[in-house]
VMD Tcl script that draws the C-alpha trace (Angstrom):
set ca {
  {26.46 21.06 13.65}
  {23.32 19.68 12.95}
  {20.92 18.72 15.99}
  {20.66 15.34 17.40}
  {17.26 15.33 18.17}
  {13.91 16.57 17.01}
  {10.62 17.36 19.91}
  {7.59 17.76 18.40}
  {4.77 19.05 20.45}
  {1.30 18.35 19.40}
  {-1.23 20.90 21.00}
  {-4.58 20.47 21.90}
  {-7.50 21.12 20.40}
  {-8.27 25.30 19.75}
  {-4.52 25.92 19.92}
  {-2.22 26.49 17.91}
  {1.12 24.87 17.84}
  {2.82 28.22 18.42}
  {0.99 27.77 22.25}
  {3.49 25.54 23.22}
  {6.66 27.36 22.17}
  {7.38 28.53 25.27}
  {8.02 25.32 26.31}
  {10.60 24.86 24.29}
  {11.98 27.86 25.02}
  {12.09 26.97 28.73}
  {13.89 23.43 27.85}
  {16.06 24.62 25.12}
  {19.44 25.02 27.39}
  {18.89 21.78 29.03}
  {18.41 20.27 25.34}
  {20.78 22.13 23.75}
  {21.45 19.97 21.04}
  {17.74 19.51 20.27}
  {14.83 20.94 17.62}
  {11.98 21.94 18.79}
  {8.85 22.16 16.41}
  {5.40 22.46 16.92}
  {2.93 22.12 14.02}
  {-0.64 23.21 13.68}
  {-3.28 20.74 13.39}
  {-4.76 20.01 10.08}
  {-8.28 20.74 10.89}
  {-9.41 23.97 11.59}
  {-11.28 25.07 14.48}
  {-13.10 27.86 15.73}
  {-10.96 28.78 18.38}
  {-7.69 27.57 16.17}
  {-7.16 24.42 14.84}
  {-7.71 20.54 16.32}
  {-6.80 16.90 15.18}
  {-10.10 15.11 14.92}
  {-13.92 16.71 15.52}
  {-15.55 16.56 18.54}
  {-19.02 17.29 18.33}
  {-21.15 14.33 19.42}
  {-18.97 12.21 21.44}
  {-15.39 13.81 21.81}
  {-13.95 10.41 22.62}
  {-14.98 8.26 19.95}
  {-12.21 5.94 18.52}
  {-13.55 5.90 14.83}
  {-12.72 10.11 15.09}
  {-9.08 8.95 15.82}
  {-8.78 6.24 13.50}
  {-10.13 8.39 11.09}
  {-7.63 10.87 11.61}
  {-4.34 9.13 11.17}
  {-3.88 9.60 8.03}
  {-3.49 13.55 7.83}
  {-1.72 12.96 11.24}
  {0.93 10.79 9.98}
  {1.25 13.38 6.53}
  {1.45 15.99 8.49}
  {4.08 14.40 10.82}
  {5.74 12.59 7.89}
  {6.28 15.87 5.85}
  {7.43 17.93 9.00}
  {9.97 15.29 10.23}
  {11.35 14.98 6.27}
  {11.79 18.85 6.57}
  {13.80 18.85 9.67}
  {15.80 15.98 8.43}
  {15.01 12.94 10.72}
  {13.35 11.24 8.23}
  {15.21 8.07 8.92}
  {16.05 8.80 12.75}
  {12.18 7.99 14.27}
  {14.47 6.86 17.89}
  {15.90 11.05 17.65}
  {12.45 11.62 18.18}
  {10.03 12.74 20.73}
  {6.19 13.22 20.96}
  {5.38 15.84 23.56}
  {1.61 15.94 23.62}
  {-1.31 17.29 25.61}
  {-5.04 16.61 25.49}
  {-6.19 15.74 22.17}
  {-2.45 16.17 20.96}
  {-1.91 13.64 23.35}
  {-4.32 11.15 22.37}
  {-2.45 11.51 18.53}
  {0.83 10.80 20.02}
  {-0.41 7.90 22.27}
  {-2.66 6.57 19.46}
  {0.50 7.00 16.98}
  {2.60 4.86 18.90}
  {0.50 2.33 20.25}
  {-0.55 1.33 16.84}
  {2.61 0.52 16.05}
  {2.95 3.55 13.34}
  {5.83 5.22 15.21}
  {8.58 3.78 16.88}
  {10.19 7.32 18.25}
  {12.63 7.77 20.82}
  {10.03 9.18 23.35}
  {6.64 10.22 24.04}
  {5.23 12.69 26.92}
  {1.48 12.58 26.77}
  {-0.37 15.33 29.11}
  {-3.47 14.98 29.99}
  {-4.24 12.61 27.52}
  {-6.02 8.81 26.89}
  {-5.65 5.98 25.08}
  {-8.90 4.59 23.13}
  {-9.78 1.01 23.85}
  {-8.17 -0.52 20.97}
  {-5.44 -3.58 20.67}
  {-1.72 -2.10 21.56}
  {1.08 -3.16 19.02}
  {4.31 -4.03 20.06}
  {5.97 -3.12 17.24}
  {6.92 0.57 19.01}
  {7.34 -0.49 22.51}
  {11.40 0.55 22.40}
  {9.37 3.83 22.76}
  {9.54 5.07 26.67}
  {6.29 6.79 27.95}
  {5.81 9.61 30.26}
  {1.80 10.00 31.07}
  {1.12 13.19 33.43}
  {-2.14 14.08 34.39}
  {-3.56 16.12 36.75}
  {-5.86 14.43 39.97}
  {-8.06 17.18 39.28}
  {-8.80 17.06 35.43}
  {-12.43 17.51 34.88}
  {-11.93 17.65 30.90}
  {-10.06 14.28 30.41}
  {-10.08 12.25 34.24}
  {-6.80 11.16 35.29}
  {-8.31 7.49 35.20}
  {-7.80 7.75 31.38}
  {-4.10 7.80 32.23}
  {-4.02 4.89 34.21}
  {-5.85 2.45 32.04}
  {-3.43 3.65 29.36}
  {-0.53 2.94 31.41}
  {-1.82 -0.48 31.73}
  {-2.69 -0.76 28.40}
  {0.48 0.18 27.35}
  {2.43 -2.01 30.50}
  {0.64 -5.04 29.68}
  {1.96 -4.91 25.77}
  {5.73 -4.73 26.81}
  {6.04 -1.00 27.47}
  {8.28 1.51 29.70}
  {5.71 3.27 31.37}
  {6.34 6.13 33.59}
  {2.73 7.87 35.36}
  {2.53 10.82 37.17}
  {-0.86 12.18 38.15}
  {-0.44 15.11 39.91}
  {-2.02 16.63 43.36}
  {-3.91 19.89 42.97}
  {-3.02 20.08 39.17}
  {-6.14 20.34 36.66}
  {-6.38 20.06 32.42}
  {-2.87 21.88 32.00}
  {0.65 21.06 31.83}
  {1.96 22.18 35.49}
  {5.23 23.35 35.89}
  {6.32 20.77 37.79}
  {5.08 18.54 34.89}
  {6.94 20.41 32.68}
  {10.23 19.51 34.92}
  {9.53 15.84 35.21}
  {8.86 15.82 31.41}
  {11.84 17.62 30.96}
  {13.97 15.15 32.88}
  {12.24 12.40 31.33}
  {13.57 13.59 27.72}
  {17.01 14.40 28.75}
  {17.07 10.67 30.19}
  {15.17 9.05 27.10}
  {16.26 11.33 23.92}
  {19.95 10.31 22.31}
}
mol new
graphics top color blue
foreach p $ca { graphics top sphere $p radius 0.5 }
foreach p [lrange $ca 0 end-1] q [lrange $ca 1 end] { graphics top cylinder $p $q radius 0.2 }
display resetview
């Protein structure tokens, strides 16, 4: 029977998408009826591989913009392999870090209109919000004590996001840092089996 959903997780940057398997190992009974994939990165980098450059400043939108387009490839020729090329709402965007900022970018812009997105530890540039995808329900987790990425970031995107017609759910967690906790994990978890078909 073929599955009725497809997760992609999008790693951050020096991983590898194999780094976030275990996650879907850990989910896969409570999704049993659910893919799990979780590409590499098209650019490489020295500790693995990463989604835009960072040297200079790590945050600066043009990097993102200018890495769309071998995002959406990338995404485009994964999803056609798995079969969901014409079922974007059977499918989720688990992100963290600069995976996260892909996935939050991806949607926002209007590109994706997927079924849901989980963005750890991630931010949304300054930029317009489209609200061509905002069917799309968000999950934003973040840790109170991220150094890397503040857990401000998640806030302003949840009012970005908020103020252009979204469903935004934010957690920022005590005591938590630049990782996906597990009780992130759970909340995502429950967030997906609420959200995903």
């Amino acid at each position: 029977m073929p599955d009725k959903s497809l997760i992609i997780f999008l790693h951050g940057i020096g991983a590898t998408g194999a780094q976030l398997m275990p996650l879907a190992s850990s989910w896969s009974n409570n999704l049993p009826e659910t893919r799990f994939i979780a590409p590499d990165a098209p650019m490489h980098h020295r500790y693995g591989h990463q989604w835009f450059s960072t040297e200079g400043n790590p945050l600066d939108p043009a990097r993102i913009l200018a890495a769309r387009q071998a995002f959406d490839e990338l995404i485009t020729d994964a999803v056609r392999r798995e079969g969901f090329a014409d079922a974007q709402n059977r499918i989720a965007f688990v992100g963290v870090s600069q995976g996260a900022i892909m996935a939050l970018d991806a949607v926002a812009s209007g590109r994706w209109k997927v079924g849901a997105l989980v963005a750890f530890s991630g931010l949304l540039p300054p930029q317009p919000v489209s609200p061509a995808s905002k069917g799309t329900p968000v999950l934003l987790v973040h840790g109170e004590n991220d150094t890397t990425i503040p857990p401000m970031a998640s806030r302003l995107a949840a009012a970005q996001l908020g103020s252009a017609g979204f469903k935004v759910e934010l957690d920022v967690e005590r005591g938590t840092g630049h990782t996906i906790s597990s009780t992130g994990a759970q909340k995502a978890l429950s967030f997906l089996k609420r959200t995903l078909p």
